[in-house]
C-alpha positions as CSV (number, residue, x, y, z in Angstrom):
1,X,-57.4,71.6,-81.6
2,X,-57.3,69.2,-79.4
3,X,-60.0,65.7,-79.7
4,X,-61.0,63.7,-76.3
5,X,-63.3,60.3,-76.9
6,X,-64.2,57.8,-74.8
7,X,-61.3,55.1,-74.6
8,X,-63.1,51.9,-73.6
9,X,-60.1,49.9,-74.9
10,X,-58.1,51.3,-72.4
11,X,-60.7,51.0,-69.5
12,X,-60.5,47.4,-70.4
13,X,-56.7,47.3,-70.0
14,X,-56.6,49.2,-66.8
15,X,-58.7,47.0,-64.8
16,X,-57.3,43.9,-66.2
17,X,-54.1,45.3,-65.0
18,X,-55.2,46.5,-61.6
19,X,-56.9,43.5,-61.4
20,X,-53.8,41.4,-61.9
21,X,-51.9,43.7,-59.4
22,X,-54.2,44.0,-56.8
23,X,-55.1,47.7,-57.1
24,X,-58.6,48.1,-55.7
25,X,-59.6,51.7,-57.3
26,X,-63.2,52.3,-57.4
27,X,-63.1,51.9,-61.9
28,X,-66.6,53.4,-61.6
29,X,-64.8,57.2,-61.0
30,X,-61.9,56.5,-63.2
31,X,-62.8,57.5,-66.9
32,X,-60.2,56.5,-69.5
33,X,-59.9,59.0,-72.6
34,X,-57.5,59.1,-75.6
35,X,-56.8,62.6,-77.3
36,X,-55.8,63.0,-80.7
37,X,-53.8,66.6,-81.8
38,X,-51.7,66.7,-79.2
39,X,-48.5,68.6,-80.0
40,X,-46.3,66.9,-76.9
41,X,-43.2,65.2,-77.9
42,X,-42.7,63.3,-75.1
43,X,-46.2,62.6,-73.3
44,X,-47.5,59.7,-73.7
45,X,-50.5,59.7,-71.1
46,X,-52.2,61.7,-67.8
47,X,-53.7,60.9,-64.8
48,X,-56.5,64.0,-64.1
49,X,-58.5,64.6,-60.8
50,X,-61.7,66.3,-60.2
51,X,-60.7,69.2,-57.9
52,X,-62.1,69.1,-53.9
53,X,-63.6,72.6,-54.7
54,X,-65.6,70.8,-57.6
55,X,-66.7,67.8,-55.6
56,X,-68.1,69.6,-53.3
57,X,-69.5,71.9,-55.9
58,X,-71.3,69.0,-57.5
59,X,-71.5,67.1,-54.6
60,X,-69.9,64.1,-55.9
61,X,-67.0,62.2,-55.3
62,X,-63.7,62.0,-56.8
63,X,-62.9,61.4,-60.1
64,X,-60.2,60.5,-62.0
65,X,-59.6,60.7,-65.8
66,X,-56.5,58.5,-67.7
67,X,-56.0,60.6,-70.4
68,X,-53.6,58.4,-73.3
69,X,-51.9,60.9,-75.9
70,X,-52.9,59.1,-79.3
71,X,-50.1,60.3,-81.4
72,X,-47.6,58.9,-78.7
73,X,-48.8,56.3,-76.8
74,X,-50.9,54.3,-79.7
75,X,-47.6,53.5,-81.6
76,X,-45.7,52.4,-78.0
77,X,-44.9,48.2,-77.9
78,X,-47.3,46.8,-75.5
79,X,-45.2,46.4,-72.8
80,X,-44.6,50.3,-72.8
81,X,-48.0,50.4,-73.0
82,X,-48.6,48.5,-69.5
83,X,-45.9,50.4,-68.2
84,X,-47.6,53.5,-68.9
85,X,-50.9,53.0,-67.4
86,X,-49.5,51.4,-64.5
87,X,-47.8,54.9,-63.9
88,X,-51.3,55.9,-63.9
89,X,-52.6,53.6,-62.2
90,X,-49.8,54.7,-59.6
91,X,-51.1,58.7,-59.6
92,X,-54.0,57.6,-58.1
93,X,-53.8,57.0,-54.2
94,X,-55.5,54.7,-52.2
95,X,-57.6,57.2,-50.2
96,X,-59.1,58.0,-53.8
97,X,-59.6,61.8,-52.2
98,X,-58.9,63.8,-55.4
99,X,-54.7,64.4,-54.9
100,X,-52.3,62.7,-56.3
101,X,-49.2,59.9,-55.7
102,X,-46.0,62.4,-56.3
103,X,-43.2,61.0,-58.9
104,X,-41.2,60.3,-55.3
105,X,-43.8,57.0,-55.5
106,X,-44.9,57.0,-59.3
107,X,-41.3,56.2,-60.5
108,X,-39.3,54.0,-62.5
109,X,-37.9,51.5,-60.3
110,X,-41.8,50.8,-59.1
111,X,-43.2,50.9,-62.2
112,X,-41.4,48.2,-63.5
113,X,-41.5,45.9,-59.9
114,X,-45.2,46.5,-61.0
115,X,-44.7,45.4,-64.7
116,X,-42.7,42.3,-63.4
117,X,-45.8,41.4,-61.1
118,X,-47.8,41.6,-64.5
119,X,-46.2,39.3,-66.1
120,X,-45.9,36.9,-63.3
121,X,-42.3,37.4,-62.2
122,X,-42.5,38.6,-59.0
123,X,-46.1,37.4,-56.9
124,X,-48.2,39.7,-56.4
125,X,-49.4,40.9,-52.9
């Protein structure tokens, strides 16, 4: 069975990174989370979005939960790490409506102009 807790760690780490790139999410509606008893192979983390149907359900605003896969993403070096939740950090549009940024956007060749802006090759915008 699957395990979700609170993942302040990464919280920390997201909005040091946004912060860094100039990402302007609202980090009060994004929730960071780290599962353990995952059986994927190959995910290392996921970007979730309360549904339209549920906000207006609740009559709340979007959400957005980073979801890091322990058994995959904990034993990643840290740049893969930063690589990762910047490819979260990419999922989530600017609009912050409840969709999703597609992989056409959310892909490699971004992700790492991103990671190169992190570390201070390439300024930042």
């Amino acid at each position: 069975m699957i395990r979700y807790e609170h993942a302040p760690d990464i919280e920390t780490r997201i909005r040091a990174i946004a912060g860094r790139l100039g990402i302007r999410h609202d980090f009060s509606r994004v929730i960071c989370v780290r599962s353990r008893g995952s059986k994927s192979r190959r995910t290392l983390a996921r970007c979730h979005a309360l549904p339209r149907i549920m906000q207006a359900a609740l009559g709340t605003k979007a959400h957005y939960v980073i979801e890091v896969i322990s058994e995959n993403f904990d034993k990643l070096n840290e740049a893969e790490k930063a690589k990762t939740l910047i490819h979260e950090l990419l999922h989530i549009p600017k609009s912050f409506g409840g969709g999703f940024r597609h992989h056409s956007f959310v892909n490699r060749k971004n992700v790492e102009q991103m990671y190169k802006k992190l570390l201070g090759d390439v300024p930042c915008q």
